[in-house]
N, C-alpha and C positions, 0 to 999 in steps of 0.2 A: 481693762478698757478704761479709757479716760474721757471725759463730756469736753469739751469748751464751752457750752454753755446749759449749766445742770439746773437752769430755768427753762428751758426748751426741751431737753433729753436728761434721761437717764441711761446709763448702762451696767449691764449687769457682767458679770466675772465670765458670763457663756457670750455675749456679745447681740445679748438680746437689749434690740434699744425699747423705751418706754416713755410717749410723747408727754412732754406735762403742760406747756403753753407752745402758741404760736410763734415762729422764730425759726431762726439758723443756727446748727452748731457742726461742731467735726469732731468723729470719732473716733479716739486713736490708741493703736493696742502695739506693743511688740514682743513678737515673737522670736524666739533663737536670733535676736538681732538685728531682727526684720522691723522694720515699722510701717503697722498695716492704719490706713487713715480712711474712714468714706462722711461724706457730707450729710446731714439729715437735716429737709427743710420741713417743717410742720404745719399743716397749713390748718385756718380756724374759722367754721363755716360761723356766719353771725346768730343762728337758731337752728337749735334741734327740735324745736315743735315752734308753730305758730297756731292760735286761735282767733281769726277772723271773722265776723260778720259780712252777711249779703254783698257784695257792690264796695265792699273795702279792700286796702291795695297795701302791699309793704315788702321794702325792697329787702332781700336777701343779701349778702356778700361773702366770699372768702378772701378772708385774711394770709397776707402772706403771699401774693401772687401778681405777679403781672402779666400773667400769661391768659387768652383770653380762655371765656368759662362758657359753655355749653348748658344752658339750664333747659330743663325736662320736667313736665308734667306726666303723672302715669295714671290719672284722670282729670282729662280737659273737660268733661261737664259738669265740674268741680270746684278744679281751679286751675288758670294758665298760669303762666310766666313769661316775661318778654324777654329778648336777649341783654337787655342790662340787670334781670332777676328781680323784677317786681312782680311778684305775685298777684294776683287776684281772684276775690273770690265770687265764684258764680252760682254756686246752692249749694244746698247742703248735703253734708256729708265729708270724708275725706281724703286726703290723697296725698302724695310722694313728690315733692320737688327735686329730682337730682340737680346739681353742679357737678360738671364732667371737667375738672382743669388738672394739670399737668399727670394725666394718666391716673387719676384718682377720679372715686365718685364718691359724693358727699349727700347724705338727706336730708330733709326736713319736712318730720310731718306737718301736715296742713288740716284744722278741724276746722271746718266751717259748719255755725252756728247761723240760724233766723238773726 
């Protein structure tokens, strides 16, 4: 297997890819003379944990997308998120932001602090 771009993917001899940054590459291997090719886009959510105080707000984004994104609280007494993913936080304690975009779900915990 071969990367186009071994800043974005790696591949390994079984064709197992491995994301290393945000980006597009293609994968391409040939077989008995076959040339097998598939696309890998990697997408890069902008925080895997945030630490917020009371009544504080901060946008989330993924990288790599122009597809729209679906964000999700998995406690709203907590913290929301609006549909452009800014966060807010509303007491303490913590919770889960998903991003739902191209058939991927992405996290980011959320501690909210006094």
């Amino acid at each position: 297997w071969i990367s186009s771009n071994k800043s974005v993917e790696t591949v390994a001899s079984n064709g197992r890819v491995t994301a290393k940054s945000a980006g597009s590459a293609t994968s391409t291997d040939t077989v008995d003379g076959l040339k097998f090719t598939t696309k890998v886009k990697v997408l890069q959510l902008s925080a895997k944990e945030l630490t917020l105080k009371k009544g504080e707000t901060k946008k989330l984004e993924i990288k790599r997308t122009s597809s729209k994104i679906a964000w999700s609280s998995n406690n709203l007494g907590v913290v929301s998120v609006s549909a452009d993913g800014t966060v807010t936080a509303i007491d303490l304690g913590t919770a889960f932001i998903n991003g739902y975009v191209d058939g991927r779900n992405m996290y980011t915990k959320v501690i909210v602090l006094e």
